[in-house]
C-alpha positions, 0 to 999 in steps of 0.5 A, a space after each residue: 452811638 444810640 441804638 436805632 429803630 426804623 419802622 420798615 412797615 406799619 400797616 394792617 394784615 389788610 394794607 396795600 398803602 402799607 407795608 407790614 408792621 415789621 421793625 428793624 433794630 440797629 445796634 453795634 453795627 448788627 440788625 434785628 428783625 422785629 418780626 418778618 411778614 410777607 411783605 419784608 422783601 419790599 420793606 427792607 427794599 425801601 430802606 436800600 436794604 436785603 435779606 443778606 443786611 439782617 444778621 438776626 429775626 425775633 417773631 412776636 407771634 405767628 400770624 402772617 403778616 408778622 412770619 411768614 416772610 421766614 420761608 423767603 428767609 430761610 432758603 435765600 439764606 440758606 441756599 443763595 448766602 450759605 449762611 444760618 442766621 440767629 432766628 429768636 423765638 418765644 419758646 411758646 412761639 416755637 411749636 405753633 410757628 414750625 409745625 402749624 406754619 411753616 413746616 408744610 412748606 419748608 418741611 422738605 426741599 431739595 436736601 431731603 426732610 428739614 427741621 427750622 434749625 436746617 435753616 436757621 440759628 434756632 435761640 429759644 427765649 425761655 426767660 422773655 429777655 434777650 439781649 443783641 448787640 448793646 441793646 436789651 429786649 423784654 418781652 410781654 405778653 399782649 392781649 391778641 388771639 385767645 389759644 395763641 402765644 403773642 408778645 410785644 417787646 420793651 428795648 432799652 426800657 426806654 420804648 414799648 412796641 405792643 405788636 399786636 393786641 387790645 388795650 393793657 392795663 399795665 400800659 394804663 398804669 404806666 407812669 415812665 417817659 418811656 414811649 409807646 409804639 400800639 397797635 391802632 386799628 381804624 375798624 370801627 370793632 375789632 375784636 384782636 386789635 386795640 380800636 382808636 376809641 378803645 385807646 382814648 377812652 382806656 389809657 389816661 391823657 399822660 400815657 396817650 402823649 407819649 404814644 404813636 399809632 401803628 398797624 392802622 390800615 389805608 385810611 390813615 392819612 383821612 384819620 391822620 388829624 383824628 389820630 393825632 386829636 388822641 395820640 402823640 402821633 403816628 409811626 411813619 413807614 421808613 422813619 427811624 427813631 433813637 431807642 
């Protein structure tokens, strides 16, 4: 059976039309985030799933419609399920993610002082691959926030979801069939995210067709035909691909 990759979320920090731009991998039986911003509760709602339905979260970066969902995480987990789930971190992620972001809020509780690990089943990737399930991930560094730590992931070397980021020359090159999921703001500049022009004019026509738009803001379904003008298409919220 494929492994499977359902697009929980694909909007923009600014979205209300949309959910935040989170995955979910499907493989073996188990279920991966792939990131677990504010709005995941809703997400995984959507999909008829629950916080107790995930049995793992990997975090590209530590912005917060990409993390800060963990703080839900993390005491539902922990003091409703009784359970501490594998939480997969870049290990460059790791120090912004604990002592800039979440420790304010979850540094104590009704248990007294807390560490990340009090709540989770901490696992630093120190090599940039991490294998779940049957599926294989690697991850790359993107072109996001200068001074921070922000990746996107390759799984099963057959799709590329860039998370966050500007155009990459790497991408350009590419001459795979793998697919490609990036980041496509509407904005007409910015200056973090890859603008649909700046896709249309840096990546060559071959590697445009293989790429869906995500992380676009409400103005999608107006842009949709100019979308689909550059790009194979868009990502859909609630769709689920083969990977």
């Amino acid at each position: 059976m494929a492994d499977r990759l359902c697009f929980l979320g694909t909007g923009d920090s600014e979205a209300m039309d949309y959910w935040n731009t989170n995955l979910l991998l499907e493989t073996a039986g188990r279920r991966l985030l792939i990131d677990c911003g504010y709005t995941i509760k809703y997400a995984l709602r959507d999909m008829g799933l629950g916080v107790a339905d995930i049995d793992g979260i990997l975090i590209t970066h530590i912005h917060a419609d990409h993390c800060f969902g963990l703080e839900r995480f993390a005491y539902e987990t922990r003091y409703t399920h009784g359970t501490r789930i594998p939480l997969y971190l870049p290990a460059d992620v790791y120090p912004g993610l604990w002592e800039q972001t979440l420790k304010g809020s979850m540094g104590h509780s009704s248990d007294g002082e807390n560490r990340l690990d009090d709540f989770f089943d901490l696992q630093l990737i120190e090599d940039r691959r991490l294998h779940f399930g049957d599926a294989t991930l690697e991850l790359f560094p993107t072109d996001h926030t200068g001074g921070m730590a922000t990746y996107g992931v390759i799984i099963n070397d057959r799709l590329i979801f860039t998370s966050d980021t500007n155009p990459l020359p790497w991408i350009a090159a590419d001459r795979s069939d793998r697919r490609i999921v990036h980041d496509c703001s509407l904005q007409a500049h910015n200056p973090v995210h890859a603008t649909l022009d700046e896709i249309a004019d840096f990546y060559p026509p071959e590697v445009r067709a293989r790429m869906l738009a995500i992380h676009y803001g409400d103005t999608m379904p107006t842009r949709r035909a100019q979308i689909e003008g550059v790009l194979a298409g868009v990502a859909e919220q609630g769709s689920c691909i083969d990977v």
